[in-house]
Structure formats: C-alpha cells, structure tokens
C-alpha positions in Angstrom: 14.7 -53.6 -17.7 11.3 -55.7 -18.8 8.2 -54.5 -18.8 7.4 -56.1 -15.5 10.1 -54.0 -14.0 8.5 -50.9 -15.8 5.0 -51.2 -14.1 6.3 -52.5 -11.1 8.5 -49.1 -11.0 5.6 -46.8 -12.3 3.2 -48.5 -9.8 5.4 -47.8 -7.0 6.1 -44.1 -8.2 2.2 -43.5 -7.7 2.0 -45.8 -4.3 5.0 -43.4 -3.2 3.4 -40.1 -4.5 0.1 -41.3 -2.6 2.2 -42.1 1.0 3.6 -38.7 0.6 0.8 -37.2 0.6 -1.2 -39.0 2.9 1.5 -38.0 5.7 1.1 -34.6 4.5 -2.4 -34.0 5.5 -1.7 -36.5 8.5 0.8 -34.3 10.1 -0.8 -31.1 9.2 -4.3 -32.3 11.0 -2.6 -33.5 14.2 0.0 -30.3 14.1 -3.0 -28.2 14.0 -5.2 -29.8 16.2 -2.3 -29.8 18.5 -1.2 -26.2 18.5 -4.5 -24.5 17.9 -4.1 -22.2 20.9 -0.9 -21.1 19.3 -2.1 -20.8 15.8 -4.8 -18.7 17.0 -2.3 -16.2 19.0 0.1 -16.3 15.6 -3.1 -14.8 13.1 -3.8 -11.7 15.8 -0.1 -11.2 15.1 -0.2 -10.1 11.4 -1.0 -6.5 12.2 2.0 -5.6 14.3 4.0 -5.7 11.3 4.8 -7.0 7.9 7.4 -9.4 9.1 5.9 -10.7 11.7 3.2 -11.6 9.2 6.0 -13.5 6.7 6.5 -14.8 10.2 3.3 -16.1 11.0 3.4 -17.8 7.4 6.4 -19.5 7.4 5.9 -21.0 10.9 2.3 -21.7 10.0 2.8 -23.6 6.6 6.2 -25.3 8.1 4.2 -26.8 10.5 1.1 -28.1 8.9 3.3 -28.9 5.8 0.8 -27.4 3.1 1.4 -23.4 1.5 -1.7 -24.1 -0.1 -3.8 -24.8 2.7 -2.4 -22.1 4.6 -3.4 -19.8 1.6 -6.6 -20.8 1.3 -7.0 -20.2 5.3 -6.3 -16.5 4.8 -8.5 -16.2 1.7 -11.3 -17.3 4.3 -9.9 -14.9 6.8 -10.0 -12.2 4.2 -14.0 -13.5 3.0 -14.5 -13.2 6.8 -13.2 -9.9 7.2 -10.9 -10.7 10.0 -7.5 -10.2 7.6 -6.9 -7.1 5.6 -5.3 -7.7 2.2 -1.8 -6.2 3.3 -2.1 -8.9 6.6 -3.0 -11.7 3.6 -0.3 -10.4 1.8 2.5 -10.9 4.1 1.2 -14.2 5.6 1.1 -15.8 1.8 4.5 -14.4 1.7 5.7 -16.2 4.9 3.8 -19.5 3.5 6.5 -19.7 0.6 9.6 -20.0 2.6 7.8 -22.2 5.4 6.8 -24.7 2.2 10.6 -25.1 1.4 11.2 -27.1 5.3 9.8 -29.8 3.3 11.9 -29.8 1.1 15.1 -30.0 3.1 13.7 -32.6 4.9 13.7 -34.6 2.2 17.3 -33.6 1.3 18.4 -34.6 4.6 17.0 -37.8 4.6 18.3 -38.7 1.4 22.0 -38.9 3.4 23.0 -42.4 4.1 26.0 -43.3 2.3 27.8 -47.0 3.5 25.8 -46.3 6.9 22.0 -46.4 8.0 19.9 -44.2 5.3 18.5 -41.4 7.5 15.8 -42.1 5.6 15.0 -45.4 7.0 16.1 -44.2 10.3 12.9 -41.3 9.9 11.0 -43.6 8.5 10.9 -45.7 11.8 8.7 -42.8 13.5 6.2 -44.4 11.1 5.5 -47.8 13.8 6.5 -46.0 16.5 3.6 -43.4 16.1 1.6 -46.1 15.0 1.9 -47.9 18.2 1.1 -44.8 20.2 -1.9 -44.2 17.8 -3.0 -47.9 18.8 -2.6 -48.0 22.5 -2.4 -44.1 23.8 -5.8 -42.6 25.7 -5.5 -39.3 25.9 -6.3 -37.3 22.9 -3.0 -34.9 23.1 -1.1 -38.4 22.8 -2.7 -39.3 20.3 -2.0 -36.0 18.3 1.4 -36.5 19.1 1.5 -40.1 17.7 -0.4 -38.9 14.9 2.3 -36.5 13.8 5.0 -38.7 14.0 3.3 -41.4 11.7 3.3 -38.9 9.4 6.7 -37.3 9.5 7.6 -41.4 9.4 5.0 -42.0 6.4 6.4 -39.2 4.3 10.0 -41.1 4.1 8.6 -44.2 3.9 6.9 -42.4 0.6 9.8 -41.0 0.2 12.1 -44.1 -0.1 9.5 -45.9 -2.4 9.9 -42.7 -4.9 13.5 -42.7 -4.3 13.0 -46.5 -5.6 11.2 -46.2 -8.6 13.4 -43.1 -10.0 16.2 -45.5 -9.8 15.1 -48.3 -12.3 14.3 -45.5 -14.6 17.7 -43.8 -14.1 19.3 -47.0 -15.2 16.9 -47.0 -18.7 19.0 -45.0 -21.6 15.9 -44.2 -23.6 14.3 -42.5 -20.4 17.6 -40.4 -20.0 17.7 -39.2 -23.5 13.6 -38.5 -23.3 14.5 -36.4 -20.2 17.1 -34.7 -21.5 15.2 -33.5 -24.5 13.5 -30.5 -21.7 16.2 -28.1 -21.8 14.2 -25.1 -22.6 13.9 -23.1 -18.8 10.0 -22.1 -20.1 8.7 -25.3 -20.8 10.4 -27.0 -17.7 8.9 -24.4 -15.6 5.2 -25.1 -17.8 5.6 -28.7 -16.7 6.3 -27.9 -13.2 3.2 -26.0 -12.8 1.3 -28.2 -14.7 2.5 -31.8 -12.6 1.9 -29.7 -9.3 -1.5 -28.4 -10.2 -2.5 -32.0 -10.4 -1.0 -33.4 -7.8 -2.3 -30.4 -5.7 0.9 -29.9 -3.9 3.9 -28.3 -4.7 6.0 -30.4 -1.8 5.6 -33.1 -3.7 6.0 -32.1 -6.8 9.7 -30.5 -5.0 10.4 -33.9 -3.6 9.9 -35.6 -7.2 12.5 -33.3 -8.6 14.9 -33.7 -5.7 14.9 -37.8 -6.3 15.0 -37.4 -9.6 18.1 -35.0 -9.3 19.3 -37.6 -6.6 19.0 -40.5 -8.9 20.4 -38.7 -12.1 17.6 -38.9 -14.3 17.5 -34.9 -14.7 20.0 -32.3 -14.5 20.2 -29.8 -11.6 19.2 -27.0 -13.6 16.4 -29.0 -15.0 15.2 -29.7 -11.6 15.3 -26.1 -10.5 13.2 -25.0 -13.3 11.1 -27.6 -12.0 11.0 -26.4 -8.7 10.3 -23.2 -9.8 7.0 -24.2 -12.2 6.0 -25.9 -8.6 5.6 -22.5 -7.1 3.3 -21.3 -10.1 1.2 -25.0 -10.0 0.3 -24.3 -6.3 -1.4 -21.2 -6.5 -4.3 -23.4 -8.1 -5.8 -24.4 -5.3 -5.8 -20.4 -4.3 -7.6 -19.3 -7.0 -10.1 -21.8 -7.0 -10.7 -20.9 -3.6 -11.3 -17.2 -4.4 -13.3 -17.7 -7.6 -16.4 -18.1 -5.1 -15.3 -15.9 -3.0 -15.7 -12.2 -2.2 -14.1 -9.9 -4.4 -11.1 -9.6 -1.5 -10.9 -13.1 -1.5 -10.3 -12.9 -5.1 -7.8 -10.1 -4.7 -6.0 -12.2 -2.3 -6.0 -15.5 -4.6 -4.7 -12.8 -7.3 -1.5 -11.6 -4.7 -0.4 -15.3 -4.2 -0.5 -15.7 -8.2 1.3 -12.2 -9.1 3.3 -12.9 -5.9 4.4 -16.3 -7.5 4.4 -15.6 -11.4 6.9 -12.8 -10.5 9.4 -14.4 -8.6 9.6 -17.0 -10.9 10.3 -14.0 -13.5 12.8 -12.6 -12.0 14.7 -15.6 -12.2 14.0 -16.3 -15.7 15.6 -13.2 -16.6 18.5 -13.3 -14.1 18.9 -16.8 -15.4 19.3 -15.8 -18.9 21.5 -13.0 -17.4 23.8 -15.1 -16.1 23.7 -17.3 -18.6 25.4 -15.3 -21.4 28.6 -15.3 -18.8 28.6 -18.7 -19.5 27.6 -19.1 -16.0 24.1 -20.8 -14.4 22.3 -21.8 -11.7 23.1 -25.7 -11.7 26.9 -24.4 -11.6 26.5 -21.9 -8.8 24.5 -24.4 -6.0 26.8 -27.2 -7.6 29.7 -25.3 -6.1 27.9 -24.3 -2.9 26.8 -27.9 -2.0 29.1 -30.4 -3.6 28.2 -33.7 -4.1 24.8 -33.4 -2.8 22.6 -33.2 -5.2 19.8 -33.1 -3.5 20.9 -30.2 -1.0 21.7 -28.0 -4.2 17.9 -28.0 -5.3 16.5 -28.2 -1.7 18.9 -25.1 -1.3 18.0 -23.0 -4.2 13.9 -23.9 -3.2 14.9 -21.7 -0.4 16.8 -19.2 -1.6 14.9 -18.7 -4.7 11.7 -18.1 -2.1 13.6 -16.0 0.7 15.0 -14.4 -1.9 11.8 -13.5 -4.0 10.1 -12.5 -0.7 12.8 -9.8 0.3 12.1 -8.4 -3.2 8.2 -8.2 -3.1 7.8 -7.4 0.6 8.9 -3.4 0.0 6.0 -3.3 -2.2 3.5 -5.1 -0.4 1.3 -1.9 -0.7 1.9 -1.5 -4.2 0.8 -4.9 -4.9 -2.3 -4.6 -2.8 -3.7 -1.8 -4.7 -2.7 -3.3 -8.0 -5.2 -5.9 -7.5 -7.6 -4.0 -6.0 -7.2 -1.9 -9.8 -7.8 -5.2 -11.5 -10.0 -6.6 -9.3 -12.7 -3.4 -8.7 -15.7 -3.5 -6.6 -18.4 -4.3 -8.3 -20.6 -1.1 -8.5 -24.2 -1.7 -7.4 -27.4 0.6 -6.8 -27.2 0.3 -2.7 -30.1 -1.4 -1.5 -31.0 -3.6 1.8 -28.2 -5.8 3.1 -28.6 -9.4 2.9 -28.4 -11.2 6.0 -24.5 -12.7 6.2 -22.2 -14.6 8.2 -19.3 -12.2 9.6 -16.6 -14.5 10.6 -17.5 -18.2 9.2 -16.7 -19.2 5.6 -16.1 -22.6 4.2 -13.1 -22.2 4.0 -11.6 -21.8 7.8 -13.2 -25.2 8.0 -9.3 -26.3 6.2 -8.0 -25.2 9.8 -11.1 -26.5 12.2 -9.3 -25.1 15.3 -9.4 -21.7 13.8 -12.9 -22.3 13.0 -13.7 -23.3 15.9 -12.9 -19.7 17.3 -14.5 -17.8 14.5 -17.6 -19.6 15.3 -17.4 -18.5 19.0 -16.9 -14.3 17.6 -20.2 -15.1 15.4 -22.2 -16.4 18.1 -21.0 -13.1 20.3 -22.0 -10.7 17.1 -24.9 -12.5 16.9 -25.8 -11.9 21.0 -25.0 -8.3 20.2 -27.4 -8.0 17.8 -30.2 -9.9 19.8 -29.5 -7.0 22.7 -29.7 -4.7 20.2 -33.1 -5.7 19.0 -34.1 -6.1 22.4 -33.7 -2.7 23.2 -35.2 -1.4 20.0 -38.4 -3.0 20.9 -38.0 -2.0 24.2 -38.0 1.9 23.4 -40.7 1.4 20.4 -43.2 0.4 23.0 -42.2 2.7 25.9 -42.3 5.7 22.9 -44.6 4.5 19.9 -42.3 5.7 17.6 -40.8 3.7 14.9 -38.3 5.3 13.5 -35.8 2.3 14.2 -38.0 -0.4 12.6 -36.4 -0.7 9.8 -33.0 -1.8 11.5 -34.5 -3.7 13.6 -36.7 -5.9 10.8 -33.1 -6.2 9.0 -31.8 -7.7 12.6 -34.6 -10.0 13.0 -34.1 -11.5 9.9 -30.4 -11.5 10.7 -31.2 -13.8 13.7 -33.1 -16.4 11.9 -30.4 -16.4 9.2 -27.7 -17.1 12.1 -29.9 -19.5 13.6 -29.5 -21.7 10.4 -26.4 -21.2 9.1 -24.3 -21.4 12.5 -25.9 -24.5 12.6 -25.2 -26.3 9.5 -21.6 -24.7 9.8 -21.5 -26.5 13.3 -22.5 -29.6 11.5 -19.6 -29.5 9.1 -17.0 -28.5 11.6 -17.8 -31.6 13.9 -16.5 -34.2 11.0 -13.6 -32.3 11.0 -10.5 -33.9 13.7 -11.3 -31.9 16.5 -9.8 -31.9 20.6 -12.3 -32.8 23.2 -12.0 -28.9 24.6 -13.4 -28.0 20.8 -15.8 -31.1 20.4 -16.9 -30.1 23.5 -17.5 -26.4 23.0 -19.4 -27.4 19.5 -21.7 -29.2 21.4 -22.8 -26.3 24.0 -22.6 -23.3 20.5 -25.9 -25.4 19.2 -27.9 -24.4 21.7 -26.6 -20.7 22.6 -27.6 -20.0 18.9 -31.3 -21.5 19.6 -31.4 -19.2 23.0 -30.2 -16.0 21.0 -32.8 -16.6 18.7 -35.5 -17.0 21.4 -34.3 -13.6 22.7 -35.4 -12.0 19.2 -38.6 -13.7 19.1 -39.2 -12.0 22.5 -38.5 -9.0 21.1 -40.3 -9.2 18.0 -43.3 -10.1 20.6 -42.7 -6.5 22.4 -43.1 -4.9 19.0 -46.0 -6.8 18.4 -47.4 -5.0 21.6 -46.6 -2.0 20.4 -48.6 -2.4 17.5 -51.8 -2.9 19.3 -51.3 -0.2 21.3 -50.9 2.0 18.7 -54.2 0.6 17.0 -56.0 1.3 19.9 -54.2 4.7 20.6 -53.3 3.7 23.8 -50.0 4.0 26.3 -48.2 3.0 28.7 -48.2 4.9 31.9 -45.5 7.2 32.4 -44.6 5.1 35.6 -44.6 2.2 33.5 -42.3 3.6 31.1 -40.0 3.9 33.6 -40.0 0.7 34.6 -39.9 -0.9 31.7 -36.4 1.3 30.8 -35.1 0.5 34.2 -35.2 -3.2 33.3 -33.7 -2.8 30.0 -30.7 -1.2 32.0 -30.4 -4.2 34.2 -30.7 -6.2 31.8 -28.2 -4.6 29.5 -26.2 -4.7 32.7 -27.0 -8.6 33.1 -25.5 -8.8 29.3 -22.7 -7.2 29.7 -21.5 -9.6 31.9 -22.8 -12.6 30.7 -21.4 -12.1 27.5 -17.6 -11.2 29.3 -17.8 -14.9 31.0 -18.8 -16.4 27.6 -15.6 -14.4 25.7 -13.4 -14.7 28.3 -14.3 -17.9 30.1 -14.5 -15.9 33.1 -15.9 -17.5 36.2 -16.4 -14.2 38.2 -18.1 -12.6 35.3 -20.6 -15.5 35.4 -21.3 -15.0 39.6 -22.0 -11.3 38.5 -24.4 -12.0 35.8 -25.9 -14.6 38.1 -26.6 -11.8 40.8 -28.3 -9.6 38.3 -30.3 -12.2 37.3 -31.7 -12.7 40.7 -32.3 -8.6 40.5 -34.4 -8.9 37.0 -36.7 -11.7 39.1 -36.9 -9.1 41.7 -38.1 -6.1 39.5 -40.5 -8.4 37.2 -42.0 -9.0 40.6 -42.2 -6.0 41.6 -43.5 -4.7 38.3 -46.3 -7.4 38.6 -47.1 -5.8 41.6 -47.5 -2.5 40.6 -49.4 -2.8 37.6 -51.8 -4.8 40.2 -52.1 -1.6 42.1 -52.3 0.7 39.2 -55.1 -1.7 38.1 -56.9 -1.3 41.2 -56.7 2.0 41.1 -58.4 2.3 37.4 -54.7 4.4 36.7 -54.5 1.3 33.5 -56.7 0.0 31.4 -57.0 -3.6 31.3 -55.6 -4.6 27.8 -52.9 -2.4 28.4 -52.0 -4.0 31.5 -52.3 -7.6 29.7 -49.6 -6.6 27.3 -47.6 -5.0 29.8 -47.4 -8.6 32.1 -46.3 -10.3 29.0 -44.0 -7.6 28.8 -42.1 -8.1 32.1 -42.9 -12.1 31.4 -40.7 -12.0 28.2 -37.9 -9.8 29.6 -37.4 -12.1 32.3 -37.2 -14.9 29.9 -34.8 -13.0 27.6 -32.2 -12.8 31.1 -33.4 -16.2 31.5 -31.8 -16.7 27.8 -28.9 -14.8 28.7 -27.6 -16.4 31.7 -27.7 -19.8 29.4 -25.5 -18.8 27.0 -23.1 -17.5 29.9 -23.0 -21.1 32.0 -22.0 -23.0 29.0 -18.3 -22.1 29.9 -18.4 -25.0 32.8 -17.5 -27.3 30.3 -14.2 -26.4 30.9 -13.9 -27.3 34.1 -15.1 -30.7 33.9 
C-alpha cells in the first residue's frame, strides 16, 4: 500500500466517521419531532416505577440514537425540577441498553456474504428518503423521509468505514502496532478517550465492530474498547451539569459512577476469569461463531443489561451517595431570585419536550399573575400590607418571565419544530406579554392603595364588597380560562367566555353605583377616581385572561 492509498484510506475513515454521525443527529431530530406526543407521555411515566423508567430510557435513546442526548435531557429535567434524582436515575439506566440498538444494527448490516451486503441493501433508504425529503408536502412525510435518510446515511457511513479498515487490515506494520494494546486498562483509557472526542459512543462502538470485522484488532481488544466507550460518553453529561444546579450535577455524577462501575465489575470479573485460562473473546466467540461482529455487538448488550440489573437494586443507595459528595451548598437564606421553573437550556436538545415545558411555565406564570391580582385586590379593599412582600417578589417574577420566556421562545424556534409546535410558539409570545399586563394592573391597584392610605382614606364598605365580588368572578373567569389553555378544551373556553360577559356586567354596574354613591356625597371624589380605574383595570385583566384562553383555536385550523 503507497501513501496515496494511506490518505485516501484515512480520508475516508474521517468522511465515514462524519456520515455516521450526521445520520445520527438526522434520525434523532425527525424521530423526535415525529413522536413528541409519545415522548412526552413516556417521561410522566418514570414515577410509576423503576423499570418502567429503564424503560422509558431504552426506548427513548433507541429511538433518537444518542445516550448522551438523552442524558443530558434528564439533567435539564432534573435543573427544571420536573425529574427526581431516583426518576433520572433509572432513565440514564434505560439510556445504556437503548444505545447498544446501534450497535446491532451495525452488526446486522455487516451480513452479506456471496449475496447482496445488507448493508448496501440499508443503505438504499438513503435516496429513497431523499426523494421523499425532495418532493413530500406534508410535514409528518417529511419527518418520515427524514428518518429514513438517516437510518440509510449511517450504512452508507458505515460501508465507507468498513472500507478504510480494510486497506489498513491488509498493512503488517498496522497489525503489529495494533497488537501492541493488550493491556485491558489502557484499551479501556483509549476507548474513553476516542469517544469523548468524537462525542459519541455509537460511533466509537461501530469503529471497533469494523475493525473486529476487518481483523485489525482482536475481539477482546474490541470489547475493552467498547467498554472505554461507555466511560467517554458520560462527557457530554458532565459538562452539562457543571453549570447546572447542584441536582443536575448529582445526576451527571450517577451516569459517571453508573458507568465507571460497570465497567469495573468487568475488569475484575475479566481478570477472574482470566486466571482459568478462560476470557471474554473466547466465551462470545463460542456464542456467535464466525461473526465477529455479532460477538462485540452482543457483549455491548450484555455487558449493559447486565451492569443495569446489578446497579438498579441500589438505585437509592446511589442517589444518596451523590447527594453525600455532592452537598447543598449552605447559604444564609435570603430573598429568592426570580427563576425559571420548567425551562433550562438544556430541554432545548429535545425541542418537543420543550415545547411543553414552555406551555407549564407560562401556566405557573398565569398563576402567579392571579395571585398578585388578588393580593392587590385585598390590600386596597383592607389597607393592610402584610402580603407586600410576596407580592413585590411576584412582580418582579413577572417581568423576569416576561424576558426570559421570550428569549427561550427565540431559541426554541431555530430548533426542527412540527407546524402544531411552530404554531403554538408563535401564540406563547404574546400570552406572556398579556400575563404581564395583568401584573402591571395589579401593581396599579396597589398604587391606589397607597394614596389612600396617604390620605387616610377608604373604600366604602359597599365598595369593598364589590370590589371582592369581582375578584371571585374573576378568579372564577381564570379558572376556566386557564383549563381551556391546559387542556385545549373548547367548552372550557365558552365558559370563560360567559364570565367574561358577567365581569362587563358588574364593572357596569359598579360604574353605576359609585355614580349614585357620588350623588349622594356617601364617597369622596378622589376616592371614587381611584375606585373607576379600579373596576377599569379588572376588566382589562379578564380582558387579558380570556386572550391567553382563545389562543388554543390554532388547533383547529
């Protein structure tokens, strides 16, 4: 082999890496684009039970191809406070085994013989989701099209790897520089290593699988391999919760432990073995004759099934193991910062997911404009400000929200989104802008309650009671208005509607009365100026309301 042949071979190693992953993140974006609704039902699984969370995270990571996205998904759950650590736990479990799918996929289409390659027979999905991709309409046929380019793409990336392994099996001097990594420790170093800078352990798998293939390494040198690949990909992970919360951390922390100690075991058990004269290569060798590549596809899986039926037992040992290294950081307890509850940067790896955690923000942060709303509502009916504080820390709550919804909207709408998503995005800009409105109004109702305390004046006791009857119809109005926005419930919306026409009614009415009471000399002036804008701003804040409510017609269109 010249050097031409080298570089042409090392060039086409890299082209091959590249494909591979490229139909990687392909698949995984249409896959979950595609089955958001069900991904979303699968996470409000975890709780039932710990295998249905190693459930969730095998199905999860088998279908978007990547344990490391699917990690780094939870650790935002976690920063979000949606996921306990035990949940994490057992999804990052799950991810493990659901990584290994790749791996037999790649096993299986390594099987050809005298006939067709399967691999070239996969690889064909490649044009024809292509073609679909070039002429389909619809957006779900698109998806579809999408994901078979990429299940195509990753044996076409497959076969070019495949390729280049083979000129450098047939070079002597690369054989004997292989077989110089006997030592299990350092093959497993390497594997960790290669896979934390490729940033994905599939690949990394698949590498060793062609290379078994192609009989440039030894089976037992690509299983040590394999196993490195499953320390390399908690990387990602840990960067992820490095600037996180401390949870996040802990959960980063679980994947690595999780990890690290699997592949321990199997050191040990290894050397076990070993001194029977007996070893891993030998034992899959048996199991799976002469294919290679099923051996070390095989023992991917086992060692990972395997690993998780150990840990799993001890799930909530590990948990408060890292919650012993990883400690709360012990702080004087002073005012809370304003937050997001539900959105952190990194859901936006899984934008349908996001796209639902956005929608729980936007309903926290409705609940806390009602909240204020009320606040005010009683400070000025009572003069007494014993809830101020709360209510200054909601305020400023609000305007946070107001911002950062917002710019998370912003990122979320580069991400591949369906229409049905798109679409909702485009209505969540302006429910934040009328949920903030509905604290200005209430800051204003404060602000009236400031000058009538200045003045050491009152409402009426008549007016007090109006003022809380409207609050209650109003609270009324929100309960249903904020049902048809969760729910995207149409008969929920007509009831909201009708208590909307009843908040018109009683502003009216109120108008009316203070008119009367005015007449009468039973209200002084001022007071009766601050009372109007009163009833004014309440209306508006149904007003508000109501438009949050009716964005839910986009789906009908």
């Amino acid at each position: 082999m010249d050097a031409v042949q080298i570089a042409t071979s090392v060039l086409t190693l890299i082209a091959g890496v590249g494909i591979f992953l490229i139909a990687c993140n392909m698949m995984s974006a249409n896959l979950e684009a595609l089955g958001s609704a069900k991904l979303k039902a699968l996470f409000g699984k975890t709780s039932k039970s710990k295998l249905i969370g190693v459930g969730v995270g095998t199905v999860t990571t088998a279908a978007i191809q990547s344990s490391s996205a699917t990690t780094v998904m939870v650790i935002g759950f976690v920063n979000a406070g949606i996921m306990t650590l035990a949940q994490a736990a057992t999804v990052i479990f799950g991810a493990n085994i659901g990584t290994t799918v790749t791996g037999q996929l790649v096993a299986l289409g390594m099987f050809g013989g005298n006939s067709i390659s399967s691999s070239v027979v996969f690889a064909t999905f490649a044009g024809i989701g292509a073609f679909i991709l070039a002429f389909a309409k619809k957006d779900k046929v698109q998806k579809v099209g999408g994901i078979m380019a990429g299940f195509g793409m990753l044996f076409v990336g497959l076969s070019m790897m495949s390729g280049a392994m083979k000129y450098f099996s047939e070079l002597n001097s690369v054989k004997e520089f292989l077989a110089l990594f006997r030592n299990p420790l350092l093959l497993v170093l390497i594997g960790a290593l290669m896979t934390a800078v490729v940033q994905s352990s599939s690949v990394m798998t698949s590498m060793a699988i062609t290379m078994v293939l192609t009989g440039l390494i030894t089976l037992n040198q690509g299983i040590y391999i394999t196993m490195g690949s499953n320390i390399g990909t908690c990387v990602t992970a840990l960067i992820a919760g490095l600037t996180s919360t401390v949870n996040a951390k802990r959960t980063a922390l679980i994947h690595l432990i999780f990890n690290v100690g699997g592949v321990i075991v199997f050191l040990l058990l290894g050397l076990f073995i070993g001194f029977g004269g007996i070893d891993y290569g030998f034992i899959f060798g048996k199991m799976f004759p002469h294919a290679p590549q099923l051996q070390l596809a095989m023992f991917h899986t086992i060692f990972n099934i395997t690993t998780v039926i150990i840990i799993l037992p001890l799930t909530n040992v590990l948990v408060k193991l890292v919650c012993k290294i990883v400690r709360d950081k012990s702080a004087v307890p002073q005012k809370t910062a304003p937050k997001l509850r539900f959105l952190e940067e990194h859901i936006l790896k899984s934008p349908p997911l996001a796209v639902q955690q956005v929608k729980r923000e936007i309903v926290g942060m409705a609940e806390t404009s009602l909240r204020n709303f009320e606040i005010a509502c009683d400070t000025v009916c009572s003069l007494d400000y014993t809830d101020i504080e709360e209510f200054r820390s909601n305020e400023e709550q609000l305007n946070y929200l107001n911002k950062e919804i917002a710019k998370f909207i912003v990122k979320l709408l580069k991400s591949d989104l369906s229409d049905a998503d798109r679409n909702y995005l485009a209505t969540a800009f302006r429910s934040v802008t009328d949920l903030e409105r509905v604290g200005d109004y209430a800051e204003n109702i404060v602000e009236y309650a400031d000058r009538l305390k200045e003045t050491d004046e009152r409402f009426s006791e008549v007016a007090v009671t109006e003022i809380q009857d409207l609050k209650s119809v109003i609270r009324e109005l929100f309960g249903n208005a904020l049902s048809a926005y969760r729910l995207v419930d149409g008969d929920s919306l007509r009831r909201a509607y009708e208590i909307e026409d009843r908040v018109d009614s009683i502003t009216e009415k109120m108008t009316e009365n203070h008119i009367s009471r005015l007449e009468n000399g039973d209200c002084a002036p001022d007071v009766g100026t601050l009372y109007l804008s009163l009833a004014s701003g309440a209306e508006r804040v149904a007003d508000h309301y109501i438009n949050v409510a009716k964005t839910i017609r986009i789906y009908s269109r």
